[in-house]
Phi, psi and omega in degrees: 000129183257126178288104180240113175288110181268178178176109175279104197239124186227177170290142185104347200256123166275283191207194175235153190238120185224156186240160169295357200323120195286352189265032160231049163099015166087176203274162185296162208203317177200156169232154158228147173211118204265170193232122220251347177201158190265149168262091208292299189262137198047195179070020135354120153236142255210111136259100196331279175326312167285324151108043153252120190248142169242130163268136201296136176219152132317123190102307213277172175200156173240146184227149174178136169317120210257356181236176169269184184273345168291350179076038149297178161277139188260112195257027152294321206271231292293153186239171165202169176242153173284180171286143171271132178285303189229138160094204191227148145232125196237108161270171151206101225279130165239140194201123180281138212202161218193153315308359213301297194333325187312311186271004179273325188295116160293144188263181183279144179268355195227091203265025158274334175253171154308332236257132180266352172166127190256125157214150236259000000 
């Protein structure tokens, strides 16, 4: 089953605050956060430290690495989004994460093949 985190950011709305937290499936490894509508006004989304802001299109996504290469956190990816002026912004964050997955990962039963996991 794959997880995908949606999130309805309107007027009024400052932002949403989500943690790195091992008790939600360990820590993050890479996020993609795909932008599901475009935004005529605001709704920026601003990585300070890096000087990089993406204004939000339909379709478009951004992808990045939450560690360094020492595998520390790379405290470049924190982000935050402005306010939106006019309209909705609708994402949806998908994010790969280590270790929990690890023991979970079914192997293949057939190593002849592709197929990770046969159901009847």
């Amino acid at each position: 089953m794959i997880k995908i985190i949606v999130n309805l950011l309107g007027l009024n709305v400052i932002g949403v605050r989500h943690g790195n937290s091992e008790s939600f499936g360990g820590t993050r490894i890479t996020t993609f956060m795909i932008y599901l509508s475009s935004v005529p006004l605001g709704g920026l989304t601003v990585f300070p430290q890096a000087g990089i802001s993406i204004k939000p299109e339909a379709g478009s996504g951004v992808y990045w690495f939450n560690h360094n290469a020492l595998g520390g956190y790379d405290s470049r990816v924190f982000h935050m989004g402005c306010p939106v002026g006019y309209g909705n912004k609708w994402i949806a964050n998908k994010w790969v994460k280590w270790p929990a997955q690890l023991w979970n990962y079914k192997c293949r039963e057939n190593p002849h093949t592709f197929s990770i996991h046969k159901t009847s």
